[in-house]
N, CA, C and O atoms as a Maestro MAE file, in Angstrom:
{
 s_m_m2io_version
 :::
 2.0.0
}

f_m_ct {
 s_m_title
 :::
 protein
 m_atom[324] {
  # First column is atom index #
  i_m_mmod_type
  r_m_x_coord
  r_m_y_coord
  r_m_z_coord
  i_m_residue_number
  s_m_chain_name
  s_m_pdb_residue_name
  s_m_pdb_atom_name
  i_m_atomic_number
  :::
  1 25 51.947 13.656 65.727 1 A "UNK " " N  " 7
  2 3 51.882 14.385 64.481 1 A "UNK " " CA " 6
  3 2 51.865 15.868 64.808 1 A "UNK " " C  " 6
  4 15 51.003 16.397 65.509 1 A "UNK " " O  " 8
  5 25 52.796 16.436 64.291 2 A "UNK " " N  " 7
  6 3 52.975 17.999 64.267 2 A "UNK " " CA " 6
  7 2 51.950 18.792 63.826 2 A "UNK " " C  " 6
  8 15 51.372 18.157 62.944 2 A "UNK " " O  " 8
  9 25 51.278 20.172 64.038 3 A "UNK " " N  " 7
  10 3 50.493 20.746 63.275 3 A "UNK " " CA " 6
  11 2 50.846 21.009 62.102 3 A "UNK " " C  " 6
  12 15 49.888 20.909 61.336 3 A "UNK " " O  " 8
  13 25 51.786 21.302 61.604 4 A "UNK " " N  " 7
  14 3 52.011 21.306 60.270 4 A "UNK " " CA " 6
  15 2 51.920 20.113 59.316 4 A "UNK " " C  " 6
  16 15 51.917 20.311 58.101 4 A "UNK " " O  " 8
  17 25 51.854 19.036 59.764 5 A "UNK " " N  " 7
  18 3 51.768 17.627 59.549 5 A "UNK " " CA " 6
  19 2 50.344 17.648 58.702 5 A "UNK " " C  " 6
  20 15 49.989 17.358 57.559 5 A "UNK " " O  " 8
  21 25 49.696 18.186 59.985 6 A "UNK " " N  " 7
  22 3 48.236 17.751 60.609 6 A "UNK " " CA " 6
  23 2 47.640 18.630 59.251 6 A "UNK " " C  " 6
  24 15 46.999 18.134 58.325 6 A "UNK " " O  " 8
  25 25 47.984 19.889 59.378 7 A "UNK " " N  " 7
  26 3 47.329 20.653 58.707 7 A "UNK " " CA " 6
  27 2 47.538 20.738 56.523 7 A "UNK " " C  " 6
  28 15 47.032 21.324 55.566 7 A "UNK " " O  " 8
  29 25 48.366 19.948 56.752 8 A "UNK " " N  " 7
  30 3 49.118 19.553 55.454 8 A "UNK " " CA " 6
  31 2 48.202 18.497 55.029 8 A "UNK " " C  " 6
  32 15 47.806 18.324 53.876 8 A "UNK " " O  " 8
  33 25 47.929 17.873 55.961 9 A "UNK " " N  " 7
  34 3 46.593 16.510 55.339 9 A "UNK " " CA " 6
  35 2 45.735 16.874 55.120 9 A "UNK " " C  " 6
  36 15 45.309 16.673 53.983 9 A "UNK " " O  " 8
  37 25 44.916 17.662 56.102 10 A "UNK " " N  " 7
  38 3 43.661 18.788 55.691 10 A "UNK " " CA " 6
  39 2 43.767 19.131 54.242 10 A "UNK " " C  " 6
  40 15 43.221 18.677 53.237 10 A "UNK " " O  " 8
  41 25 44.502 19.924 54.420 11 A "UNK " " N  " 7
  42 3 44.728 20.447 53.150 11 A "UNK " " CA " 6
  43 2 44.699 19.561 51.546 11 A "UNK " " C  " 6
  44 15 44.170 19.820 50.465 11 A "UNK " " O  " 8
  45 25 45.422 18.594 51.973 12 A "UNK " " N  " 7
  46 3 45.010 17.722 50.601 12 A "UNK " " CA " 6
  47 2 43.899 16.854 50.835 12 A "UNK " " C  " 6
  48 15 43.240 16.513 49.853 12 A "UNK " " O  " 8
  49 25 43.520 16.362 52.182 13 A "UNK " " N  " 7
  50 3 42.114 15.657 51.783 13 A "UNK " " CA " 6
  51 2 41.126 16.931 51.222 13 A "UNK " " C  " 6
  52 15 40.420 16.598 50.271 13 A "UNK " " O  " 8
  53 25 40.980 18.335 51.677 14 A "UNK " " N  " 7
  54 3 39.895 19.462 51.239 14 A "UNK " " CA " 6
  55 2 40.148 18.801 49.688 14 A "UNK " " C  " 6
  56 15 39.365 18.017 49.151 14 A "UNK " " O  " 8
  57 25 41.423 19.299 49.091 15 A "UNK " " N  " 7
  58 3 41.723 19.558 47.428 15 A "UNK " " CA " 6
  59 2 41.245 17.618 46.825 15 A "UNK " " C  " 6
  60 15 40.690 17.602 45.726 15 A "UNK " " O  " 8
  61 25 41.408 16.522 47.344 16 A "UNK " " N  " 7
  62 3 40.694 15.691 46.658 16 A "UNK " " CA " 6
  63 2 39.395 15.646 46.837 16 A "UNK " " C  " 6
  64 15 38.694 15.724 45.828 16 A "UNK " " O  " 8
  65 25 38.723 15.504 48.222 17 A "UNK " " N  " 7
  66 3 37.192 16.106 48.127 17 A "UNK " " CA " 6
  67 2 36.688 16.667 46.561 17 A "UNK " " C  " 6
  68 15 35.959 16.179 45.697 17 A "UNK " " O  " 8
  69 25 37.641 18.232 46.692 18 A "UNK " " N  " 7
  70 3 36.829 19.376 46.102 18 A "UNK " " CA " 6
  71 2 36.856 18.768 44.497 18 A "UNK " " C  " 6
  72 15 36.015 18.839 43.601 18 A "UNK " " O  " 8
  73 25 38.261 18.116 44.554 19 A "UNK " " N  " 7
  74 3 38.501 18.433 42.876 19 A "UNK " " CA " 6
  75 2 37.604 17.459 42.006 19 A "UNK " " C  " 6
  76 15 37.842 17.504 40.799 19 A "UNK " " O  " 8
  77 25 36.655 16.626 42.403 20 A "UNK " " N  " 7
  78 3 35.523 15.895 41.147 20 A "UNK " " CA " 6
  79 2 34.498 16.923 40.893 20 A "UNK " " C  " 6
  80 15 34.095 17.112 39.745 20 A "UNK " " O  " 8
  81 25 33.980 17.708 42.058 21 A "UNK " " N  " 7
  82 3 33.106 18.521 41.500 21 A "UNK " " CA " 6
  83 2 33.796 19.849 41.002 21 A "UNK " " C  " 6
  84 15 33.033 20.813 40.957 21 A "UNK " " O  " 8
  85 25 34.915 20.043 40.674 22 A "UNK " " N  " 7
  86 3 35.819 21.179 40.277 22 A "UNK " " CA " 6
  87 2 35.869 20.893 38.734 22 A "UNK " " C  " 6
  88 15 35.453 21.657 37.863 22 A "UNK " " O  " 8
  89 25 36.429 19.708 38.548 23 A "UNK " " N  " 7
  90 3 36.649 19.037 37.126 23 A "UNK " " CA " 6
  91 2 35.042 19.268 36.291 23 A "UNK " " C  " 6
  92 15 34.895 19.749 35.167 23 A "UNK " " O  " 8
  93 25 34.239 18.900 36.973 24 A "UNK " " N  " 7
  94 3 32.835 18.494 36.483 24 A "UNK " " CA " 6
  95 2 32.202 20.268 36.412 24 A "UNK " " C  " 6
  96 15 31.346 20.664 35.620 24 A "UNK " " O  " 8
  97 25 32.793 20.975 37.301 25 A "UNK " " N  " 7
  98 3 31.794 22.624 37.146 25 A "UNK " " CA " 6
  99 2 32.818 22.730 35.810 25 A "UNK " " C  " 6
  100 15 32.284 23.104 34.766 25 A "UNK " " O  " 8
  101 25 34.419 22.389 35.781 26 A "UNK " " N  " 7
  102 3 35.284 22.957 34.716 26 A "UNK " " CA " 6
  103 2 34.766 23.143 33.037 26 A "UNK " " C  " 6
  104 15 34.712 24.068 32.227 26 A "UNK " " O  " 8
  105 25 34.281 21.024 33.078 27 A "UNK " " N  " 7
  106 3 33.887 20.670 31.746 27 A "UNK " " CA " 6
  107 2 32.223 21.381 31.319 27 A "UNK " " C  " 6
  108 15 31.704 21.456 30.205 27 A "UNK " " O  " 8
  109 25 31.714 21.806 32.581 28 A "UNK " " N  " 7
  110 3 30.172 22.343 31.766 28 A "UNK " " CA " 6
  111 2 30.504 23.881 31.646 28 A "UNK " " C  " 6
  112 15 29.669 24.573 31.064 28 A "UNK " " O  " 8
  113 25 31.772 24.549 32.195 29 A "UNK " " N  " 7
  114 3 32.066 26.201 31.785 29 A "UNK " " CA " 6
  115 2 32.487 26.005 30.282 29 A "UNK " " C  " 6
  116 15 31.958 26.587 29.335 29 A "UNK " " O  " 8
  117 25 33.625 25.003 30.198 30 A "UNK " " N  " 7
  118 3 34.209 24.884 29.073 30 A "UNK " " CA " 6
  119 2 33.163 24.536 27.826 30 A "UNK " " C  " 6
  120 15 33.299 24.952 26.675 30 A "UNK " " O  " 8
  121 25 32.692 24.160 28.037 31 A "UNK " " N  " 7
  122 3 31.547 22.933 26.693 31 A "UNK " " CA " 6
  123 2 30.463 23.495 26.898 31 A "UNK " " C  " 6
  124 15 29.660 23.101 26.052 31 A "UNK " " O  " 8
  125 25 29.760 24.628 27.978 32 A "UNK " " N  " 7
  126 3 28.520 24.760 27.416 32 A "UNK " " CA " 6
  127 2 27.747 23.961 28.055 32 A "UNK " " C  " 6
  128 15 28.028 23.258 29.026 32 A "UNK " " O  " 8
  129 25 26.219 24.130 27.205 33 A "UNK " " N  " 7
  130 3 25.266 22.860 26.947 33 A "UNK " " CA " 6
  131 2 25.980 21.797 26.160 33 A "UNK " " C  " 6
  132 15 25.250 20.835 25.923 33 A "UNK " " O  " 8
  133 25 26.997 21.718 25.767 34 A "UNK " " N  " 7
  134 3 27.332 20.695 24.974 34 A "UNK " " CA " 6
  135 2 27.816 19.335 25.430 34 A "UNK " " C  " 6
  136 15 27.810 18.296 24.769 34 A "UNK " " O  " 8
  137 25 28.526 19.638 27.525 35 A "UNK " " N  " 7
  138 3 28.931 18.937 28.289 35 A "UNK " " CA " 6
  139 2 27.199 18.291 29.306 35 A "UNK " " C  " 6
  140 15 27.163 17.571 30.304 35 A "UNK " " O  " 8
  141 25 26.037 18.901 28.545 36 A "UNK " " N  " 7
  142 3 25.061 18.159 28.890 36 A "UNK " " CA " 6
  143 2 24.490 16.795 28.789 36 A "UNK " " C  " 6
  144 15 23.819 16.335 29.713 36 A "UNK " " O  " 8
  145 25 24.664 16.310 27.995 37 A "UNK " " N  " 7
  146 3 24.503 14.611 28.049 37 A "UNK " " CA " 6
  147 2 25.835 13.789 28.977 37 A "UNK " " C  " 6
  148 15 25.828 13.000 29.921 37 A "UNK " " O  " 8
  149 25 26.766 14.343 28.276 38 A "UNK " " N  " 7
  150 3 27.806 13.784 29.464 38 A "UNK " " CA " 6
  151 2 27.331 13.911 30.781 38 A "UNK " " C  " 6
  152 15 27.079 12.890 31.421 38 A "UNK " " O  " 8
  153 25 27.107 15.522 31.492 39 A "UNK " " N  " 7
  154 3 26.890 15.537 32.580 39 A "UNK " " CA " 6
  155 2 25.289 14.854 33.403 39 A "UNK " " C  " 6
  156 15 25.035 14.631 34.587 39 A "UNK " " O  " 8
  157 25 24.431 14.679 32.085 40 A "UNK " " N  " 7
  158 3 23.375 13.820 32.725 40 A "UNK " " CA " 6
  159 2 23.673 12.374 32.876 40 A "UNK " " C  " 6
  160 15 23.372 11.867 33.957 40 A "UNK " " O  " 8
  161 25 24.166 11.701 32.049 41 A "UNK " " N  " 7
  162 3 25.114 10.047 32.335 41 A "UNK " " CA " 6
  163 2 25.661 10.117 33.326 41 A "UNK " " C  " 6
  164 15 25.220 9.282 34.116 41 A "UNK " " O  " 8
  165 25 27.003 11.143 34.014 42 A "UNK " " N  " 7
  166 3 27.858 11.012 35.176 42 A "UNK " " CA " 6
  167 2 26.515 11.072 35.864 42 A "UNK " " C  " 6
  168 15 26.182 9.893 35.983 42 A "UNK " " O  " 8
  169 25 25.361 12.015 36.493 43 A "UNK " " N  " 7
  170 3 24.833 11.946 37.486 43 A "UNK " " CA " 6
  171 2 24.181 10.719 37.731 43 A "UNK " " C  " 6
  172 15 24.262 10.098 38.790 43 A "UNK " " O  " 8
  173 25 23.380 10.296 36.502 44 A "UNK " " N  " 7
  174 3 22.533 8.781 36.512 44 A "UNK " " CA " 6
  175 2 23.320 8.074 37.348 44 A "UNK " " C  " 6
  176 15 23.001 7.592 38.435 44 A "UNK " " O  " 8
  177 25 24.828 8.016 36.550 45 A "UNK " " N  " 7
  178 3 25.639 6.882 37.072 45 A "UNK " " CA " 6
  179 2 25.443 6.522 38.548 45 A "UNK " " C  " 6
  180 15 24.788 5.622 39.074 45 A "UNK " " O  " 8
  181 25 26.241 7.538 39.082 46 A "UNK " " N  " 7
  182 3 26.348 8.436 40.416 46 A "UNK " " CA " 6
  183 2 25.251 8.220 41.267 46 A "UNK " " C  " 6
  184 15 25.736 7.872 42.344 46 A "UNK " " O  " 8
  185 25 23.922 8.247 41.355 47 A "UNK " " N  " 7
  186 3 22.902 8.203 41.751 47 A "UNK " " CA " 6
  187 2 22.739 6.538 41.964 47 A "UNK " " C  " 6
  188 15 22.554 5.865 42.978 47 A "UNK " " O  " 8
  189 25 22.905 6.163 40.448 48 A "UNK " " N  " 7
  190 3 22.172 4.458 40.456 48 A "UNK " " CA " 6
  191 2 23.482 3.898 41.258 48 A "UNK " " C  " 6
  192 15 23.155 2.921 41.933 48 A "UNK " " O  " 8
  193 25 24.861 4.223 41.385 49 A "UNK " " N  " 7
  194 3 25.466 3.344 42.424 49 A "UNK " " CA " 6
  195 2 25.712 4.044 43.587 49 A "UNK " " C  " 6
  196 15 26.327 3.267 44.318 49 A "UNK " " O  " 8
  197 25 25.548 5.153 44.171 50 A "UNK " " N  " 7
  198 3 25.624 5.794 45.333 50 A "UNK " " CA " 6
  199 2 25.533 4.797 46.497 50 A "UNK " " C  " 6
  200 15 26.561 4.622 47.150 50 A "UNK " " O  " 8
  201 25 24.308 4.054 46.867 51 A "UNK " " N  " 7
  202 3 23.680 2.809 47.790 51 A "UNK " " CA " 6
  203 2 25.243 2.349 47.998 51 A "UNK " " C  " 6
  204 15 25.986 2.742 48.898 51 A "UNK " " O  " 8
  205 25 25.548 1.464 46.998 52 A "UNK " " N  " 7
  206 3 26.478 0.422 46.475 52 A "UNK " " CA " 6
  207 2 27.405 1.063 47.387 52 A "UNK " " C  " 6
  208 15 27.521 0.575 48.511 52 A "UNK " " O  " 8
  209 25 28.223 2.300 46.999 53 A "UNK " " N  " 7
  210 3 29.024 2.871 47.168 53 A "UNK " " CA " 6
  211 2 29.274 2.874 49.142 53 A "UNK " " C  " 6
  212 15 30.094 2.392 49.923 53 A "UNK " " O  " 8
  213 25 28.356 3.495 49.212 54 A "UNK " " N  " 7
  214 3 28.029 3.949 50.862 54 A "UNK " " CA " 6
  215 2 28.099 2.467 51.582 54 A "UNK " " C  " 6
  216 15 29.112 2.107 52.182 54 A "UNK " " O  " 8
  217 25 27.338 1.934 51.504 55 A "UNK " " N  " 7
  218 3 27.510 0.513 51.761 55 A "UNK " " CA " 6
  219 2 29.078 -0.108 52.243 55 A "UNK " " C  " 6
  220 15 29.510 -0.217 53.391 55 A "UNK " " O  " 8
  221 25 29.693 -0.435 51.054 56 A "UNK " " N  " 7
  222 3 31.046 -0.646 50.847 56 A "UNK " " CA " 6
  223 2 31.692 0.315 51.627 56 A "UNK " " C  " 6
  224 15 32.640 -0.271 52.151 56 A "UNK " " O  " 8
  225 25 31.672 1.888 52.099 57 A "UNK " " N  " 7
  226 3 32.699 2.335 52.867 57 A "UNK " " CA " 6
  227 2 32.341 1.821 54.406 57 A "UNK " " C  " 6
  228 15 33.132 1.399 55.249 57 A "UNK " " O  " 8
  229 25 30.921 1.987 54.507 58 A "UNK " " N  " 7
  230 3 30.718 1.552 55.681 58 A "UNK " " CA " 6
  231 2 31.049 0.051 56.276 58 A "UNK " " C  " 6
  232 15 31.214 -0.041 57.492 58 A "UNK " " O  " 8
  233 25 31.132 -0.916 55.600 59 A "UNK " " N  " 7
  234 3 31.760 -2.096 55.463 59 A "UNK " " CA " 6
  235 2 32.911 -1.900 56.145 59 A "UNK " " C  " 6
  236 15 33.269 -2.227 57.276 59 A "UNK " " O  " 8
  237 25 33.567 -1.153 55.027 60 A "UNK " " N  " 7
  238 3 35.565 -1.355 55.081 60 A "UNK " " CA " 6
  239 2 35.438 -0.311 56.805 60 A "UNK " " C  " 6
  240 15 36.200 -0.618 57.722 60 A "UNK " " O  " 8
  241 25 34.752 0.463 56.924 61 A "UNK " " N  " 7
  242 3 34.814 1.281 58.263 61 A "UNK " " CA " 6
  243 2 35.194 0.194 59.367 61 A "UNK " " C  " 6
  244 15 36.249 -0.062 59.948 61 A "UNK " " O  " 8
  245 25 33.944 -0.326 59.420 62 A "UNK " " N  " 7
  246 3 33.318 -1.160 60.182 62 A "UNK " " CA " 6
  247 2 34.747 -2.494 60.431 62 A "UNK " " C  " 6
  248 15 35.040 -3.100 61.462 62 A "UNK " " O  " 8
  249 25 35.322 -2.566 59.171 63 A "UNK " " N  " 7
  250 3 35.832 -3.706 59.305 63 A "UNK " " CA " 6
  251 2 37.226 -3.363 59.940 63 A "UNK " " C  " 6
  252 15 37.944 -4.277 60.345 63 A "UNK " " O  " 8
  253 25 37.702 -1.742 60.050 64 A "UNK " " N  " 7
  254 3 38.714 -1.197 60.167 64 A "UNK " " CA " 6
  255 2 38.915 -1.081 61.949 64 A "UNK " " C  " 6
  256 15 39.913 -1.086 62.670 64 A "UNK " " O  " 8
  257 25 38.082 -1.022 62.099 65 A "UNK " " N  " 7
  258 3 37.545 -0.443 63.699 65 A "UNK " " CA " 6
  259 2 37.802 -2.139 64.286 65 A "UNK " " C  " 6
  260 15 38.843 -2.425 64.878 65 A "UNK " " O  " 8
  261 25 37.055 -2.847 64.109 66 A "UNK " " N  " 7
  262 3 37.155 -4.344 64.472 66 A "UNK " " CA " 6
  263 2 38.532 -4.606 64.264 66 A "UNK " " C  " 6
  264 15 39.311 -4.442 65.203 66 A "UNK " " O  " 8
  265 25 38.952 -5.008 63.110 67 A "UNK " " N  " 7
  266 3 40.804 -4.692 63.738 67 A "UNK " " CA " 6
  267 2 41.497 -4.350 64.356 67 A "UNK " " C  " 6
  268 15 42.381 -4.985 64.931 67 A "UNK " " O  " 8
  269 25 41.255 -3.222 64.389 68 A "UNK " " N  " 7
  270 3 41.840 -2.443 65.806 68 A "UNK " " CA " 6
  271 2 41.414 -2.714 67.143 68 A "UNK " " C  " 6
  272 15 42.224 -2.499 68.045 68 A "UNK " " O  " 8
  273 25 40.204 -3.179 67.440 69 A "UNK " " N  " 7
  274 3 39.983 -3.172 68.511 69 A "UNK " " CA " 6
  275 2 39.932 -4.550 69.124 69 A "UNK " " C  " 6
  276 15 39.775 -4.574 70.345 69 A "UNK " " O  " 8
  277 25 40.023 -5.544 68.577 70 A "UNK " " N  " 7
  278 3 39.780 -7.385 68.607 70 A "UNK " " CA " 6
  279 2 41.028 -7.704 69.394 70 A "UNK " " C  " 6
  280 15 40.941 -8.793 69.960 70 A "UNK " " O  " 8
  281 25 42.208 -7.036 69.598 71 A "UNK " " N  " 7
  282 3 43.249 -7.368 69.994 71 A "UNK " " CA " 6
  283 2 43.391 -7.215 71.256 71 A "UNK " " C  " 6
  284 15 43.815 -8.100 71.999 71 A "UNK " " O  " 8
  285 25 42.888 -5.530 71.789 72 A "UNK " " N  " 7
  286 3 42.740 -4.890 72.922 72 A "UNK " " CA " 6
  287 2 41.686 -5.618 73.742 72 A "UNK " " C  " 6
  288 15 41.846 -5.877 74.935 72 A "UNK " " O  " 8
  289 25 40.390 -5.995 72.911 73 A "UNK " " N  " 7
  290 3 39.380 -6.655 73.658 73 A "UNK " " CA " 6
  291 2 39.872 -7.956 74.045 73 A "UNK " " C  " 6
  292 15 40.101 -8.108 75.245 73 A "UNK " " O  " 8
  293 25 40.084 -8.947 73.243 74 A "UNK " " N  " 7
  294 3 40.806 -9.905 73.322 74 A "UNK " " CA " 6
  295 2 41.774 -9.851 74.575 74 A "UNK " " C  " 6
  296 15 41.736 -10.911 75.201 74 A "UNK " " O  " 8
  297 25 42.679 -8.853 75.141 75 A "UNK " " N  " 7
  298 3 43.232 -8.729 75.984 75 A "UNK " " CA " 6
  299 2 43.090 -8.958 77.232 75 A "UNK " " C  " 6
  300 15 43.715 -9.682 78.007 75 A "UNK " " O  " 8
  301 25 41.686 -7.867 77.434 76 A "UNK " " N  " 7
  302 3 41.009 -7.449 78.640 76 A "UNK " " CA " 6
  303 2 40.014 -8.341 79.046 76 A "UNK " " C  " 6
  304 15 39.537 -8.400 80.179 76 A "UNK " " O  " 8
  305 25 39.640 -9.211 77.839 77 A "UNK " " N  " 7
  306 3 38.776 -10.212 78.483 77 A "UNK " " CA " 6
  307 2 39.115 -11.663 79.172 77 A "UNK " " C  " 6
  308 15 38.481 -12.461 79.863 77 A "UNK " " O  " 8
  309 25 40.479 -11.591 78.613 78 A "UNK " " N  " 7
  310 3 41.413 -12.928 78.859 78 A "UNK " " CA " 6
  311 2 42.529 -12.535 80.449 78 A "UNK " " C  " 6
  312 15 43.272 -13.225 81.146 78 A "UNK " " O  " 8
  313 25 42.037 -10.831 80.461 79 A "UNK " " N  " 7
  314 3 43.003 -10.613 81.768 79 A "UNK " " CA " 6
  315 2 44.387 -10.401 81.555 79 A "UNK " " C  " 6
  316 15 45.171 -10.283 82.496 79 A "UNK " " O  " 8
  317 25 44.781 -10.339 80.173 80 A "UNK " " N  " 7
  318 3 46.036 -10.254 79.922 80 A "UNK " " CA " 6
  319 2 46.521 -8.663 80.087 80 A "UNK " " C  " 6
  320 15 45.952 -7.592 80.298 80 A "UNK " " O  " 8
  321 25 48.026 -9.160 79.853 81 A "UNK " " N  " 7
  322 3 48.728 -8.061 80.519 81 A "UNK " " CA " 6
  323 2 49.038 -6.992 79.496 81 A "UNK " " C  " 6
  324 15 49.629 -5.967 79.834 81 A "UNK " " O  " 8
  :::
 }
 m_bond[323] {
  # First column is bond index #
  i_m_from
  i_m_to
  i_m_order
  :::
  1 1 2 1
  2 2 3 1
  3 3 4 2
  4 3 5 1
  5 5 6 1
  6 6 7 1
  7 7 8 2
  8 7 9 1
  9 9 10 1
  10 10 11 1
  11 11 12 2
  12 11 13 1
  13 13 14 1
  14 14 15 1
  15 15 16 2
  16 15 17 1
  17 17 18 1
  18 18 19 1
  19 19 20 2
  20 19 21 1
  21 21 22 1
  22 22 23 1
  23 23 24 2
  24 23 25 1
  25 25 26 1
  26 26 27 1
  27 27 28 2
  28 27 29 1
  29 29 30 1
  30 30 31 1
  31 31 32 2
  32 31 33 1
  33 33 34 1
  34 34 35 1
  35 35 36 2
  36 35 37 1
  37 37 38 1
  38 38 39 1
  39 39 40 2
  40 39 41 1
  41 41 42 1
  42 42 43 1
  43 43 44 2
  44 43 45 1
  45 45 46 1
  46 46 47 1
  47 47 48 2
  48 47 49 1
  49 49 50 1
  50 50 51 1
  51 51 52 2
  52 51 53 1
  53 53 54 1
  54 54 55 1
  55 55 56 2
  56 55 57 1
  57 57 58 1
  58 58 59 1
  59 59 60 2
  60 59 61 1
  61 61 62 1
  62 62 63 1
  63 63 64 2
  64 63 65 1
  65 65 66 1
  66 66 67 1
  67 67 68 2
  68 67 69 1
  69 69 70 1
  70 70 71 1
  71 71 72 2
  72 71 73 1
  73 73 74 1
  74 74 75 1
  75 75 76 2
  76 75 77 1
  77 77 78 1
  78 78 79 1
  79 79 80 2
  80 79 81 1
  81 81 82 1
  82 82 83 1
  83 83 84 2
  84 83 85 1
  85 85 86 1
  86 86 87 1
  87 87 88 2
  88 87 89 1
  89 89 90 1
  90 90 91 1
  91 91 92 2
  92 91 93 1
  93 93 94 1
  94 94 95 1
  95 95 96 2
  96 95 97 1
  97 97 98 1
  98 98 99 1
  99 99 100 2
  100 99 101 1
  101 101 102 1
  102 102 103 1
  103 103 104 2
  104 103 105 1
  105 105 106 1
  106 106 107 1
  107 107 108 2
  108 107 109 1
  109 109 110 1
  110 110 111 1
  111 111 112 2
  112 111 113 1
  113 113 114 1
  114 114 115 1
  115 115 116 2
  116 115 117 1
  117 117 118 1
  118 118 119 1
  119 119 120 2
  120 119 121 1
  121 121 122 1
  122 122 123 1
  123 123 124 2
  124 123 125 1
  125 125 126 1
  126 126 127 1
  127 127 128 2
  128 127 129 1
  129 129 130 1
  130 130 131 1
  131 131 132 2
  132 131 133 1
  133 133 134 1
  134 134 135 1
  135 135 136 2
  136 135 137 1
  137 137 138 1
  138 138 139 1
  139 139 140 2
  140 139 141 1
  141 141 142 1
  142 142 143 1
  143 143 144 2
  144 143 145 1
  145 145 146 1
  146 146 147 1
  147 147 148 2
  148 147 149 1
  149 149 150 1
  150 150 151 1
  151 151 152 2
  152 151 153 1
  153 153 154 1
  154 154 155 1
  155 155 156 2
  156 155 157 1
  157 157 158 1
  158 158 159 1
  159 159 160 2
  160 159 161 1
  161 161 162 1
  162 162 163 1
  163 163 164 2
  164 163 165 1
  165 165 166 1
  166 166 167 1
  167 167 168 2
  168 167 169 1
  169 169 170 1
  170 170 171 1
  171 171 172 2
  172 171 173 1
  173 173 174 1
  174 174 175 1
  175 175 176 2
  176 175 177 1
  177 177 178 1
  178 178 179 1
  179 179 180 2
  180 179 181 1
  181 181 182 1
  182 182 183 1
  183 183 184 2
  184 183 185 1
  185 185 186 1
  186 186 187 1
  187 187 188 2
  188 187 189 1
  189 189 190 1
  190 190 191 1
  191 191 192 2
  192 191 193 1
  193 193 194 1
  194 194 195 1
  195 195 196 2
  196 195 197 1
  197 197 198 1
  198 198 199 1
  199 199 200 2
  200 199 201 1
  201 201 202 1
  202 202 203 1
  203 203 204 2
  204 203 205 1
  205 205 206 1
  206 206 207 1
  207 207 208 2
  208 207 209 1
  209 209 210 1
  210 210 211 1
  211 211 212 2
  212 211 213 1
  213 213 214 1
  214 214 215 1
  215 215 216 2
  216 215 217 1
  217 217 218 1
  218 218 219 1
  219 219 220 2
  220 219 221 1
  221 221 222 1
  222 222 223 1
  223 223 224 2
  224 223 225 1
  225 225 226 1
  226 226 227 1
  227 227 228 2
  228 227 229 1
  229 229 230 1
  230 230 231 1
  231 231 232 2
  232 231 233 1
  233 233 234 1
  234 234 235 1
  235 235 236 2
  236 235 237 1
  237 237 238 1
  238 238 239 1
  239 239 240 2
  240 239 241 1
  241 241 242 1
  242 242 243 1
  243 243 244 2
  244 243 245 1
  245 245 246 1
  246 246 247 1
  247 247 248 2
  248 247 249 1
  249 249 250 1
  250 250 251 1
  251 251 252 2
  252 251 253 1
  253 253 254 1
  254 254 255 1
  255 255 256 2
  256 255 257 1
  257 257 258 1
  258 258 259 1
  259 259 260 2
  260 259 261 1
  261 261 262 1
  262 262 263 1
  263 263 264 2
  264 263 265 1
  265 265 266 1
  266 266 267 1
  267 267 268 2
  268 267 269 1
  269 269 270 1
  270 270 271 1
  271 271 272 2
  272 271 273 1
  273 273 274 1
  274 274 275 1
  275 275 276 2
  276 275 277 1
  277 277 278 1
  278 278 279 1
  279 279 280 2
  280 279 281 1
  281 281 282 1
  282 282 283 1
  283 283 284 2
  284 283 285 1
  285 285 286 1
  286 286 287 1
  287 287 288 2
  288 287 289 1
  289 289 290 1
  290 290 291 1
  291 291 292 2
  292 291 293 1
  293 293 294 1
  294 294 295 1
  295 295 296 2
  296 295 297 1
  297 297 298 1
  298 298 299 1
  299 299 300 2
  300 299 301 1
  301 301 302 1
  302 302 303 1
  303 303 304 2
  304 303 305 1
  305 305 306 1
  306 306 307 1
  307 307 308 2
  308 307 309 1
  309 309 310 1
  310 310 311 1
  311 311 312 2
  312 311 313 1
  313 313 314 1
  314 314 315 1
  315 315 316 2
  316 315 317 1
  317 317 318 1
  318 318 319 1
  319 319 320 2
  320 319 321 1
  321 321 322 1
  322 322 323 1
  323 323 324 2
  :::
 }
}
């Protein structure tokens, strides 16, 4: 992968990162106190499944890595070529 490649992904993983809490500073400039009950529901939400959330990436991590590596191990333990 080229640096320009490289640096082109950066670049859009930063801008999806950034853009939920971009949207969310947008709607409480725009609305005021008025985007306050909304914005206390999104956090509840957010909070009460966070666990859930973290969990599940670490899972799919976990399960991503073992894929990759079951084949290679598999290899070296069997002596193969």
């Amino acid at each position: 992968m080229g640096l320009g490649r490289g640096a082109l992904i950066l670049v859009v993983y930063c801008a999806v990162m950034v853009a939920p809490g971009a949207v969310l500073c947008t709607v409480r400039w725009l609305l005021g106190r008025r985007a306050d009950a909304f914005l206390d529901r999104a956090h509840d939400w957010a909070v009460k499944n966070a666990s859930g959330a973290f969990s599940w990436t670490v899972g799919i991590i976990g399960a991503i890595i073992v894929l990759n590596t079951i084949g290679p191990a598999l290899n070296w333990l069997t002596g193969g070529s």
